[in-house]
C-alpha positions as CSV (number, residue, x, y, z in Angstrom):
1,X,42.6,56.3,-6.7
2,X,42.1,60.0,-6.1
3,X,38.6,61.3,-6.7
4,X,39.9,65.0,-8.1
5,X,40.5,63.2,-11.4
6,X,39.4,66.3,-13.8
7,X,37.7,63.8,-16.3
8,X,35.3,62.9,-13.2
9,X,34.2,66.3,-12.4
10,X,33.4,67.9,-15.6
11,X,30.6,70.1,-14.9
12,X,29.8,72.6,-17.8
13,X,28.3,71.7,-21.1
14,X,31.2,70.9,-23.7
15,X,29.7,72.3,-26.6
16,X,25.5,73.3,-27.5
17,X,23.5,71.5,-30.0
18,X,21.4,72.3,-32.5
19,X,17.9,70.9,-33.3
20,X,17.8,71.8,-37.0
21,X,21.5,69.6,-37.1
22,X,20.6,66.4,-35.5
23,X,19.9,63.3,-36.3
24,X,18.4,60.4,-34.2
25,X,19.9,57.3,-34.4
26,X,17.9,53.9,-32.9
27,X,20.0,51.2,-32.3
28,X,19.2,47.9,-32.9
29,X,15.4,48.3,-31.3
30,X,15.1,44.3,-33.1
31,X,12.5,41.8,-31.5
32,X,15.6,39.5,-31.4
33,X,16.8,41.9,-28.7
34,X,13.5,43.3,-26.9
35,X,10.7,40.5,-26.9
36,X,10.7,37.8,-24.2
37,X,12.4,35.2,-24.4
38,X,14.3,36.4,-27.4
39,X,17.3,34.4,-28.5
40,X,19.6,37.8,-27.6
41,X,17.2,39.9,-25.4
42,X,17.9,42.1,-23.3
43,X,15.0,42.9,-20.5
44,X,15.7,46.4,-20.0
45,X,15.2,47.6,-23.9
46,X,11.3,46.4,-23.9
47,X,11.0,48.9,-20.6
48,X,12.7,51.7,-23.0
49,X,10.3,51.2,-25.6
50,X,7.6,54.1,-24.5
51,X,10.5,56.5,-24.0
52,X,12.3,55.7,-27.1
53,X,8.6,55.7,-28.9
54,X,7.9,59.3,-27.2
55,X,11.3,60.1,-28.8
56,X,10.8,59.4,-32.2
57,X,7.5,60.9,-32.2
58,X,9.2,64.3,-31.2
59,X,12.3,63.7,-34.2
60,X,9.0,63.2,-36.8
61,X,7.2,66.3,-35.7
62,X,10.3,68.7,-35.3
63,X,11.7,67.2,-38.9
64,X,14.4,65.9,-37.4
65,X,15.9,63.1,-39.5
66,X,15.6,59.2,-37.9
67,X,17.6,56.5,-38.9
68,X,17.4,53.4,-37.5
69,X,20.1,50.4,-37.8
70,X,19.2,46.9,-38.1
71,X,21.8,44.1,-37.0
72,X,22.3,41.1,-39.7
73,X,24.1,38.2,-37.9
74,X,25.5,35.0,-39.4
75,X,28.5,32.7,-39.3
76,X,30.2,33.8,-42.5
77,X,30.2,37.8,-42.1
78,X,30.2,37.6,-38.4
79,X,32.5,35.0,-37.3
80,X,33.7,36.1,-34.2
81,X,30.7,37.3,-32.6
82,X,28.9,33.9,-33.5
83,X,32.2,32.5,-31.2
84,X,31.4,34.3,-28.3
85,X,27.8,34.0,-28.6
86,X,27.2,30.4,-29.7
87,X,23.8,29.8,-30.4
88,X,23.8,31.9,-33.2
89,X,25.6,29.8,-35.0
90,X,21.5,28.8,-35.9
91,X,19.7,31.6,-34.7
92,X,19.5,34.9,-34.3
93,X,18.8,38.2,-36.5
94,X,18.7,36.8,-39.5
95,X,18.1,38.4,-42.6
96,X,13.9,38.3,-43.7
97,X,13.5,36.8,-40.1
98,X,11.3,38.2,-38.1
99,X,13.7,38.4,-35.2
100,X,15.5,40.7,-37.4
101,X,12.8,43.3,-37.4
102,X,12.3,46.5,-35.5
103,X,9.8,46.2,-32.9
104,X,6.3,47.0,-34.0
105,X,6.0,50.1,-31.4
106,X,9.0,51.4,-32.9
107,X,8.4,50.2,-36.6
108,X,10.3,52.8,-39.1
109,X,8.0,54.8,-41.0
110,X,8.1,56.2,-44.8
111,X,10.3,59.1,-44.1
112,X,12.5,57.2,-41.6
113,X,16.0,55.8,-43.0
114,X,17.4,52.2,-41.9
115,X,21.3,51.1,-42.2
116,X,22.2,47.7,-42.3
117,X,24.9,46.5,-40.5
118,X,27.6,43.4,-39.8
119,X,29.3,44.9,-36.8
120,X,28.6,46.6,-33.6
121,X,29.5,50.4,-34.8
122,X,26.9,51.6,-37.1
123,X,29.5,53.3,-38.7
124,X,31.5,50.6,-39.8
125,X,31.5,49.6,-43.5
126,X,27.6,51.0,-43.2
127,X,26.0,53.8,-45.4
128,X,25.5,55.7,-41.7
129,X,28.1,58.4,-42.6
130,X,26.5,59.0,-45.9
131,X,23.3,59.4,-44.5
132,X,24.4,62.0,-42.2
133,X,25.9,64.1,-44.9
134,X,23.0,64.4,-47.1
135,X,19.9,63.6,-45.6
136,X,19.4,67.2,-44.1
137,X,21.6,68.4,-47.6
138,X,24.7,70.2,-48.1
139,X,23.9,73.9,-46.7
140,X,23.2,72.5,-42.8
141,X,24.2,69.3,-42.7
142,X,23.8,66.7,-39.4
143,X,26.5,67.4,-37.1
144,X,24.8,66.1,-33.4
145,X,23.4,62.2,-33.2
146,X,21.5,61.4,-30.5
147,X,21.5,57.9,-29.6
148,X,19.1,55.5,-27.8
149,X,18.5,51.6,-28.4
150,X,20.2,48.5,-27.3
151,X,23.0,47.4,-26.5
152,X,24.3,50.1,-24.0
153,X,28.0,49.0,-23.9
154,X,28.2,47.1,-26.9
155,X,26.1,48.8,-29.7
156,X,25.6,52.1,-28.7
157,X,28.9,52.7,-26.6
158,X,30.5,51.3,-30.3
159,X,28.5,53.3,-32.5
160,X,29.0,56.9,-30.1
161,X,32.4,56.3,-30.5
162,X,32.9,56.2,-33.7
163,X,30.2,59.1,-34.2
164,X,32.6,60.8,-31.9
165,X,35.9,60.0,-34.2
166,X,34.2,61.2,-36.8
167,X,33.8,64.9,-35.3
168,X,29.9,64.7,-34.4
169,X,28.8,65.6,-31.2
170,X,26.8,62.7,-29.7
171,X,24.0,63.3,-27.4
172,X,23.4,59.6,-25.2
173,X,20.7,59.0,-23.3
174,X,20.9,57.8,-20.2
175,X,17.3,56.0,-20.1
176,X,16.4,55.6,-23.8
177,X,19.7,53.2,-24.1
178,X,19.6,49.7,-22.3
179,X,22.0,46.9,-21.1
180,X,22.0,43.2,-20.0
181,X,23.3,44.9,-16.5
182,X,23.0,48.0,-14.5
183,X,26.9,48.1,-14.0
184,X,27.5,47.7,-17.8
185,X,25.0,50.6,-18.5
186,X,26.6,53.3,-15.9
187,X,30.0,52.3,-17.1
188,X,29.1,53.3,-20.5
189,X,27.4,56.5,-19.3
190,X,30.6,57.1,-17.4
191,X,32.7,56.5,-20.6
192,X,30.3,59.1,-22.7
193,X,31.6,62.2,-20.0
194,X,34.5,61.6,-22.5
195,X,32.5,60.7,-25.9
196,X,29.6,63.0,-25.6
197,X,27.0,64.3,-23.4
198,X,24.9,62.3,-21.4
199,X,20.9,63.3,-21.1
200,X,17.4,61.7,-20.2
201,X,15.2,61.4,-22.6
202,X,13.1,64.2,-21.3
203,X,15.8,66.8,-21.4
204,X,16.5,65.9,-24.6
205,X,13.3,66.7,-26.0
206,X,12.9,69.8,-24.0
207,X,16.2,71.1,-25.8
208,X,15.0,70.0,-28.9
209,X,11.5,72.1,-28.4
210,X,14.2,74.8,-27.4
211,X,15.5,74.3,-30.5
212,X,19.3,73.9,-28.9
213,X,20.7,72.1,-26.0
C-alpha cells in the first residue's frame, strides 16, 4: 500500500477549539474497569488515572462543564455484549454495585453531570446530546468534547464517533484514553486523524489555559 495516502499525512489543524465551548467527557472511569483484578479491567486505565484526575481538575477550575458516563450491564438490555463477554452473564457493572461506580480519584463532584448508559456510544438512547445543548445554555452552547477514559477502541472510539456524526469537534487524547492493548489504542488514534484531533493530555490543557486550541 502506498504511504502518500492523503488521510495519512494530514498535517494542519482541521478546525480550532474553543475553551468557553467544550465539554469534557469521562468515559466509563468504573472500578469494574480500572481496579485490579476487576471482572472487565483494563491495566492501562488505573495508570491514566493521575492524568485524567489533573484533567478534570483543570475543566472545574476553567468552568468547563464535566460529564461523566457510567456503563449499566445486564443480560436483558445488553444481550449481545453479555455473548461475547460471558461472565457477565453474573457479574459485572451492575446497577448500585460497587463495580459500577467511578473510581474514588475520579469520583464526580456536585457540579459534575453523569449519563447512564446500555451501549458502548454515550450518545446512544442517553441524555448525552441533551446535556450538551443546555448545560453551558442556549447563547454559546458546547460544540468541542474532549474525551479520555476507557475503553480506547470500544467506548471512546464509539462515543467520538457518534460525537463526530453529530457535528461536534472531538478533541481525543492520546494518553488520558486506555486500551486492553497497545495495537488497539494506536489504531483508534489512527482512526481519530479522520474523527477528530488527537492530543496529550498536556497540550490539551495548555490550549484550554490559552483559552483555544
Amino acid at each position: 500500500m502506498s504511504n502518500d495516502n492523503k488521510f495519512l499525512s494530514k498535517s494542519e489543524k482541521p478546525w480550532e477549539f474553543e475553551r468557553d465551548r467544550c465539554a469534557l467527557l469521562v468515559i466509563d472511569m468504573q472500578n469494574d474497569f480500572v481496579l485490579d483484578g476487576a471482572v472487565m479491567q483494563v491495566k492501562e486505565a488505573k495508570r491514566q488515572v493521575p492524568r485524567i484526575k489533573g484533567l478534570i481538575a483543570k475543566c472545574r477550575e476553567l468552568d468547563i462543564p464535566v460529564i461523566y458516563t457510567i456503563q449499566k450491564t445486564d443480560a436483558v438490555f445488553c444481550p449481545l455484549e453479555v455473548a461475547t463477554f460471558p461472565w457477565l452473564k453474573e457479574v459485572g457493572m451492575r446497577e448500585g454495585s460497587k463495580g459500577a461506580e467511578v473510581v474514588s480519584e475520579l469520583a464526580p463532584q456536585s457540579k459534575d453531570l453523569v449519563v447512564y448508559k446500555r451501549r458502548f456510544s454515550a450518545f446512544f438512547q442517553t441524555d448525552m446530546e441533551i446535556l450538551l445543548k443546555n448545560v453551558k445554555g442556549p447563547v454559546n452552547p458546547v460544540d468541542t468534547v474532549i474525551i479520555c477514559g476507557t475503553v480506547t477502541n470500544i467506548c471512546c472510539e464509539s462515543t467520538a464517533r457518534d460525537a463526530f456524526f453529530r457535528d461536534y469537534k472531538v478533541v481525543f487524547g492520546t494518553d488520558i484514553n486506555s486500551a486492553h492493548d497497545e495495537e488497539a489504542h494506536n489504531a483508534t488514534l489512527r482512526n481519530m486523524e479522520i474523527f477528530g484531533r488527537i492530543m496529550d493530555c498536556e497540550s490539551i490543557i495548555h490550549a484550554l489555559e490559552y483559552g483555544r486550541g
